[in-house]
N, C-alpha and C positions, 0 to 999 in steps of 0.2 A: 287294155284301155286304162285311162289315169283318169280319176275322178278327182273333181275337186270340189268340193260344199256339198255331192251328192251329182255333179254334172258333169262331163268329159271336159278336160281339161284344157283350154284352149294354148299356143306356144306362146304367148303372152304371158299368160299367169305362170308358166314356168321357168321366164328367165331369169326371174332373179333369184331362185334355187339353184336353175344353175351355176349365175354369177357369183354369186356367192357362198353360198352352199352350208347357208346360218340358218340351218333347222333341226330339228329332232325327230326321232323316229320309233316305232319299234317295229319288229317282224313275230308272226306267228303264224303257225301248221293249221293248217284248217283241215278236219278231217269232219265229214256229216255235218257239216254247222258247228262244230262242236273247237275248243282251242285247251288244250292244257295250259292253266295259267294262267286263263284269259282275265281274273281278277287281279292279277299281278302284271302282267301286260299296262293294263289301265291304272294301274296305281303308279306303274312307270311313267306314263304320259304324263298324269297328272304330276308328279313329281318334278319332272323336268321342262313342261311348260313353266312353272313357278319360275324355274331356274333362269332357264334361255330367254321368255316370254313376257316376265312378272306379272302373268294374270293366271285365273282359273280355266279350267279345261272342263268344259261337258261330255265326262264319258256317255252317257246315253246316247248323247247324240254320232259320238263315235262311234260307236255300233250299231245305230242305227246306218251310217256311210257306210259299213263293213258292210251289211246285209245286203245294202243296196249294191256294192259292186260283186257281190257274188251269187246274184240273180240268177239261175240257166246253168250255175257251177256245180259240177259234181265228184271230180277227183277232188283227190288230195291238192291245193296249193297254200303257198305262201303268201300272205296278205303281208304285204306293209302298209303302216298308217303312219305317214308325215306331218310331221305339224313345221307352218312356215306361214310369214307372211309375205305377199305378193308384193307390196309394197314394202319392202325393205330395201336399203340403199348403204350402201358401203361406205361414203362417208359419214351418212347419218345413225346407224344402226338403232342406239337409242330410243329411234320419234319411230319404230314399228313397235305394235304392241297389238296389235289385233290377228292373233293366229289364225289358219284356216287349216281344214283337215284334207291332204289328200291321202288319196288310196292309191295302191296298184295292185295288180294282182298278177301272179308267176304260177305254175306248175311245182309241184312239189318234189323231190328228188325220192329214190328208192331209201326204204328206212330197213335193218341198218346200212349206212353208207360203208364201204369198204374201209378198211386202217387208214391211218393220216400219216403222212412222213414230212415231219416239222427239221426246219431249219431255225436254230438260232437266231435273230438279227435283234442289235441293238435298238429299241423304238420306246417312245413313253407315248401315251395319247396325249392329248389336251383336254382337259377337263375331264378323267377317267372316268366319274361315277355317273355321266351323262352318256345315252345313244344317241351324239348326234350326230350330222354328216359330213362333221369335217375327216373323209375317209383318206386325203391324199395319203397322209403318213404310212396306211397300214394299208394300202393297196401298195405304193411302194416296193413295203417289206413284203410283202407279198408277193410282187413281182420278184426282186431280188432272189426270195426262196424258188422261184415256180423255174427262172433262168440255171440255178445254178441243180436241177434237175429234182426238185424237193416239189410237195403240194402247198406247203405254205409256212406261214413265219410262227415262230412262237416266239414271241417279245421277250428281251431280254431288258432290264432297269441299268441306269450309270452305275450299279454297284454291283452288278453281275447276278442282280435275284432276276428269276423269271417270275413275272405276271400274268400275260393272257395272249392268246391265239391273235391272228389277226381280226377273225371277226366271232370268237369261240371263248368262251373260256377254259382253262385248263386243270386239270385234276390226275394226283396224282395217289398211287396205292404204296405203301411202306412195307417192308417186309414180313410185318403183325397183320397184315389186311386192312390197314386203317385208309379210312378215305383222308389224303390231303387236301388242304386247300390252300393255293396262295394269300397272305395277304398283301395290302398293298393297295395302290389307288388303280383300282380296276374297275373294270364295269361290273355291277351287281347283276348278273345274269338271270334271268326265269328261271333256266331249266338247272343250272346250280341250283337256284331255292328250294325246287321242286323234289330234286335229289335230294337234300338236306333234310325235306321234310319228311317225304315218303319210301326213302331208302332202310326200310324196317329192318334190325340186325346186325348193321352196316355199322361201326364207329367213324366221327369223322371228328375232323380236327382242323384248325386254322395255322399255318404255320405262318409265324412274322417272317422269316425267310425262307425262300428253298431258291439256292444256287443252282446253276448250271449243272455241276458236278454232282448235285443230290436228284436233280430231276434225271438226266441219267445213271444214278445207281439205283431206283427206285423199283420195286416189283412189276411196275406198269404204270401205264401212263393214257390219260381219254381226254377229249374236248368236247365240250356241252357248248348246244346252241340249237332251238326252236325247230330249227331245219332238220338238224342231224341226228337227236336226241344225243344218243350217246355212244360216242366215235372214240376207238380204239387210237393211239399211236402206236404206229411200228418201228418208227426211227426220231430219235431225237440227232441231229447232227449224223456223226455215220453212225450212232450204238444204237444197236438194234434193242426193240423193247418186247415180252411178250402181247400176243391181244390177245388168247384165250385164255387169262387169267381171272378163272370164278367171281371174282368181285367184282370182273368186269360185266360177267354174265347176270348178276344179280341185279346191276345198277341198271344195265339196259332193261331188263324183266322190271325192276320196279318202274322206270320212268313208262314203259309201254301200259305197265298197270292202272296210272293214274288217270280218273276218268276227265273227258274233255269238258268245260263248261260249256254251254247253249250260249249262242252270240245273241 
């Protein structure tokens, strides 16, 4: 079910998310009540209603819609909380400025997820450092990856650097065990941060670039995202990558360590 202000959603209030599809979002793992990152989660919203919205964002009250749609819930799922207003209108876009919070709620997948096998495809987002739903681009490239017999895209830039998964970010290990990171206009991820923070041990590093050619010569290769925690690559293009490579075991051990916050 889709709630909207705390109510089930009527098909009304969501066409013009669909028409459009000028909102923001983010997704988090709901395990016991509890969300790793769920203060960063909420600093994203609030961040990026500024952006999308030009007004302020009541997290309280967003978590308060979260509780309320996961009433009777007791696996594992994926919450997402959209922010959108109903009244938006594609010539005007401008004259919306009153966001409203919906929810939905999905099942959560098996943690760890199996290895990813990423395909190249050239894509940039639109407005990288925002999650919002303008998804056609990267389902696309994602589809393109899934046809040409691959699980999904790993974005490639106009100047041949890799940035980010289609819906993942991307991390890569150097021959020292250092943890990479793309830089670049990419989505600032939770569970990246999360890594960064409480990857005890771990070096990491931001590289201004990393090419194609360096993301497959690299010791390994994972994609971070709320869903998956921390997902090995097997294949970049046809080169094969290791996934039991220790740092990859450490990072997943550290992200499962991190305790969940109380919604």
């Amino acid at each position: 079910m889709a709630t909207l202000d705390g109510h089930p959603a009527a098909t009304d209030d969501l066409m013009q998310l669909a028409l459009t599809s000028y909102a923001h979002f983010t997704s988090m793992r709901v395990e016991n009540g509890t969300v790793r990152g769920l203060s960063l989660h909420m600093e994203r919203l609030v961040r990026d209603c500024r952006i999308v919205w030009g007004t302020d964002l009541d997290t309280a009250d967003v978590r308060e819609r979260v509780r309320k749609a996961l009433a009777g819930q007791d696996d594992p799922c994926v919450v997402r909380v959209t922010v959108y207003d109903p009244a938006v209108q594609m010539g005007r876009p401008a004259d919306a400025s009153q966001p409203h919070i919906l929810v939905t709620v999905r099942p959560a997948g098996a943690m760890p997820p199996p290895p990813l096998r990423a395909m190249s495809v050239p894509y940039e987002r639109d407005l990288a450092a925002v999650k919002h739903c303008g998804l056609f681009g990267a389902l696309h490239a994602r589809r393109t990856a899934q046809l040409a017999g691959y699980d999904d895209a790993l974005f490639i830039d106009r100047d041949g650097h890799v940035s980010e998964g289609g819906t993942w970010n991307v991390g890569f290990i150097d021959g020292n065990g250092t943890v990479v990171w793309p830089q670049g206009p990419v989505l600032p991820g939770v569970t990246m941060a999360l890594l960064q923070q409480h990857a005890d041990g771990l070096e990491h590093r931001t590289a201004s670039t990393v090419t194609l050619d360096q993301a497959r010569g690299m010791a390994a290769a994972f994609a971070t995202n709320t869903s998956i925690g921390v997902r090995p690559l097997a294949v970049i293009d046809e080169t094969p990558l290791p996934t039991d490579h220790p740092v990859l075991r450490q990072l997943r051990e550290a992200y499962l360590a991190i305790p969940g916050e109380r919604l």
